[in-house]
Structure formats: C-alpha cells, structure tokens
C-alpha positions, -999 to 999 in steps of 0.1 A, spaced: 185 185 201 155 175 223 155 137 212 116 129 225 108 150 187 131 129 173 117 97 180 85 106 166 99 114 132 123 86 126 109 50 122 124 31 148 120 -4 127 140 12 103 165 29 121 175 -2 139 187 -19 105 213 14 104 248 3 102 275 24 124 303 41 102 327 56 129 332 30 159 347 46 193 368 15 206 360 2 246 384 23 271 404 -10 282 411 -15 239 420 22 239 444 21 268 458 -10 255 465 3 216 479 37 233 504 18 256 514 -2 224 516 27 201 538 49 227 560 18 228 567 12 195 563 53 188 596 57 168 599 23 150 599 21 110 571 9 98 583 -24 92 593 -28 132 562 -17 140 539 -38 118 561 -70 135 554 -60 167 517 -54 161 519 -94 148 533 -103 179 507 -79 204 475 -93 180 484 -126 192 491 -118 224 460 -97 229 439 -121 207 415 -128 237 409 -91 241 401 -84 204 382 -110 199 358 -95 231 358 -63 210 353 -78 180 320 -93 192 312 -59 209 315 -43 177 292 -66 157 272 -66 183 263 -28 184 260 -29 144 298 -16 136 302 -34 101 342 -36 90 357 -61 71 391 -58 89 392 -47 126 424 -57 130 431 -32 101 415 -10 120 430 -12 150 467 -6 134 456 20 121 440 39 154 477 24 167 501 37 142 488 71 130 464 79 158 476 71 192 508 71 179 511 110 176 491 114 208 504 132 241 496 131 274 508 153 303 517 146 333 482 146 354 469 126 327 454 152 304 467 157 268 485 185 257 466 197 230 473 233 217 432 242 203 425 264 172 402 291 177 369 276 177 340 288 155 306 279 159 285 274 131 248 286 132 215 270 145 199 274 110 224 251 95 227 229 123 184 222 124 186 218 85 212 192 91 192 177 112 156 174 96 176 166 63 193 131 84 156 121 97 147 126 61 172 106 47 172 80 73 136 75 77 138 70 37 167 53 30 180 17 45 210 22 41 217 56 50 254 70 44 266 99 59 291 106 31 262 103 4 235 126 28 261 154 30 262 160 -9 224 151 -11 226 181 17 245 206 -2 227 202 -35 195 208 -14 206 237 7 226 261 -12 211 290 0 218 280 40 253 270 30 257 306 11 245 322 44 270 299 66 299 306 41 291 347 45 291 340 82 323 324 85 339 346 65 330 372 91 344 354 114 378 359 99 376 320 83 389 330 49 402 298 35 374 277 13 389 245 20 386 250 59 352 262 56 343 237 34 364 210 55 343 224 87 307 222 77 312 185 62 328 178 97 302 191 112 274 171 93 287 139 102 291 151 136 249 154 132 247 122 122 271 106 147 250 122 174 218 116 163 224 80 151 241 78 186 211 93 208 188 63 195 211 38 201 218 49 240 176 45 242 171 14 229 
C-alpha cells in the first residue's frame, strides 16, 4: 500500500490516540521467553507455572524495560506478565528451530486473496479509524462484512476455485487477513512518526 495516500486520508491527531491490540515482544524478551519455554518444554503445568515464578523474579529488571516499552509505544494490557506466560507456555513452547538457526516449519499451500478485497479492507480501516477513537479491529471486521457482502461473495467464489472448500478456513482466512490490514497499516504510521 503506497502509505504517502494514506497519510492524507487518516487524521493523524486521531490516529495517534489508537491503542495497539497485538504487541510483537523486543528480540532480547523473545530469546529470553524461548530459552525458558524450551527448558521447561515438558513440565505439567503446575512445574511450569513455579518456574515462571521463579524466572519473573529473576528477569524482573528485564520486564520491567519491556513493560515501559510497551506502554510506551501505546500497547494497553492489563497483565503483561499474563501475557508473557502465555507467549512462553503455548507459543514458544511448541516452537522448533533447526540446526542453522531457522525453524522447521512444514507450510500449507498458500493462497492469496485478491486486490479488490484487500483495497476494500483498506479504505474501510481509514474509514473506521478516521471515524472512530477507539477503533477495534475485531468490531471493523464485522462492520466490514455487513458492508461488503458482494466482495466477500466474489472472494468466497474465488477460493473455492482455488480448491479451498472448507467455510471455516475461508472464513478463518479472510478475518486473518483483515487484521493483518490493520496491523500493517496501524504499523506503517507508527514507524513515521
């Protein structure tokens, strides 16, 4: 998305008030909460939660620095440390890395979905951001589907093309992809100011 149109339609007064719903932790947090979790990768729950006890305090100094961070670029939680246990235990937990360093992931066959959907996302987020304070992005996608029935009936017929012929996977993949929209255009502004 060229982002020099997008800065003429959104108000930038108002965007900057915009909370941030999906937080991507520093890379010193994430190395930290992987080490832990591949540690502690086949404890019971109750083992684990102990030892997270123990690593908060010893890592207290570290999440409080991320902690700030996070305030500090508008992430609002109520319970990092909540969230953090949560990245830990059913996250980085299940994650793999190889031996150079990459992970092992086996990928689905990818399907794109189409630029019409994708710029009716997007002039229906400026919409809905420029109009509303506290934009949601869980709220915007059903205010998006009620709007746009006959783009998603065009997307649904092209998927099912595309050999997608589960509802609950195309369903699952155009809501993904929505709040991906929203992630990246709610990102691009904050990288430029």
């Amino acid at each position: 998305m060229d982002t020099t149109n997008t800065n003429s339609i959104i108000n930038e007064d108002n965007f900057h008030r915009k909370k941030i719903y999906r937080y991507n932790f520093s890379k010193e947090v994430m190395d930290l909460l992987y080490n832990f979790s591949k540690i502690h990768q086949y404890d019971d729950n109750n083992t684990f939660k102990e030892a997270w006890n123990i690593w908060v305090v010893d890592n207290s100094d570290i999440m409080d620095i991320e902690t700030e961070k996070m305030k500090n670029d508008g992430y609002t939680c109520n319970n990092i440390n909540k969230k953090m246990y949560t990245s830990a235990r059913y996250y980085f937990r299940k994650k793999t890395i190889s031996g150079n360093g990459t992970e092992k992931i086996q990928r689905k066959k990818y399907t794109t979905t189409r630029r019409e959907l994708i710029n009716c996302m997007d002039i229906q987020i400026l919409d809905t951001i420029n109009k509303t304070p506290e934009f949601k992005p869980s709220e915007g996608f059903v205010d998006f589907c009620n709007n746009n029935k006959n783009v998603l009936k065009n997307e649904l017929a092209f998927l099912l093309t595309q050999d997608i012929h589960d509802l609950k996977i195309i369903q699952d993949k155009i809501k993904k992809t929505y709040k991906n929209r929203c992630f990246s255009i709610i990102s691009s502004f904050n990288r430029e100011t």
